[in-house]
N, C-alpha and C positions, 0 to 999 in steps of 0.2 A: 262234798257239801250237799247236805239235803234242800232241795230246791221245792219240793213238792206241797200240795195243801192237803191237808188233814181235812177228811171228807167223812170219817167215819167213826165208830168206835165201838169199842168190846170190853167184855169182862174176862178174868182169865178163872177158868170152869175148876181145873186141875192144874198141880203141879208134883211131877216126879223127878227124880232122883237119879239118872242111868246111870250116873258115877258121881266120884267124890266133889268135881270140876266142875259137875254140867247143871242143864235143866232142862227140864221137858212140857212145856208151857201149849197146854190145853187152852183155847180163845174161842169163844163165839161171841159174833159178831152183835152188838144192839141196832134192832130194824135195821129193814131192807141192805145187802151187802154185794148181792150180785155174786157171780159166779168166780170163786176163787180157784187159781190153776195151783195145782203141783209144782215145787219150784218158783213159784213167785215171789218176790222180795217181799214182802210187808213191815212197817214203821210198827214198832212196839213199844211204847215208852218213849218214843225217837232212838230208837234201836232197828237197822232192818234185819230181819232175820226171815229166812228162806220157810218156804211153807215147807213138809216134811213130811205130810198125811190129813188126809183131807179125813175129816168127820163126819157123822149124822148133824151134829152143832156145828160144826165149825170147822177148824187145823188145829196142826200142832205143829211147834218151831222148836229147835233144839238151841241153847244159848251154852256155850264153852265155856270154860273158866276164863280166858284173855278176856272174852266180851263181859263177865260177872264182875272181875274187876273193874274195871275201868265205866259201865253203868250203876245203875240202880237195881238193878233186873232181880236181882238174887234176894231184898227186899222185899218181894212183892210176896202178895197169898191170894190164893184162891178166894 
C-alpha cells in the first residue's frame, strides 16, 4: 500500500517502445526536484517504477506489460 505524499510532479518528455509489452517513459521533473539516485522507486501515475537512467532532464523508468495492464500507463503521451 502506498503510504507516501505526493510532493512533486513531472511531465513525461518521451515515450518508446523496446518491445511489443513494454514502455520506456522519459520524465522530468516540474521545479525544483532534488537529486534523483539510480534505482529509486518513484510513483508515476500512482505506479512506482524503478529509475533506470538518469538524464540531462530528468530519468527514465521502464513499465512491462503486467504493470500496462493492470494501470493507465500505456494511455499516456508525451
Amino acid at each position: 500500500m502506498f503510504t507516501g505524499i505526493v510532493t512533486h510532479r513531472g511531465v513525461i518528455e518521451g515515450i518508446e517502445r523496446p518491445a511489443a509489452q513494454a514502455l520506456l517513459l522519459e520524465v522530468r521533473p516540474l521545479g525544483s526536484f532534488g537529486r534523483v539516485e539510480l534505482g529509486a522507486s518513484i510513483a508515476h501515475d500512482g505506479v512506482c517504477l524503478t529509475v533506470a537512467e538518469i538524464t540531462s532532464r530528468g530519468w527514465r523508468v521502464h513499465a512491462t506489460g503486467e504493470t500496462l495492464r493492470r494501470t493507465t500507463l500505456a494511455a499516456r503521451r508525451a
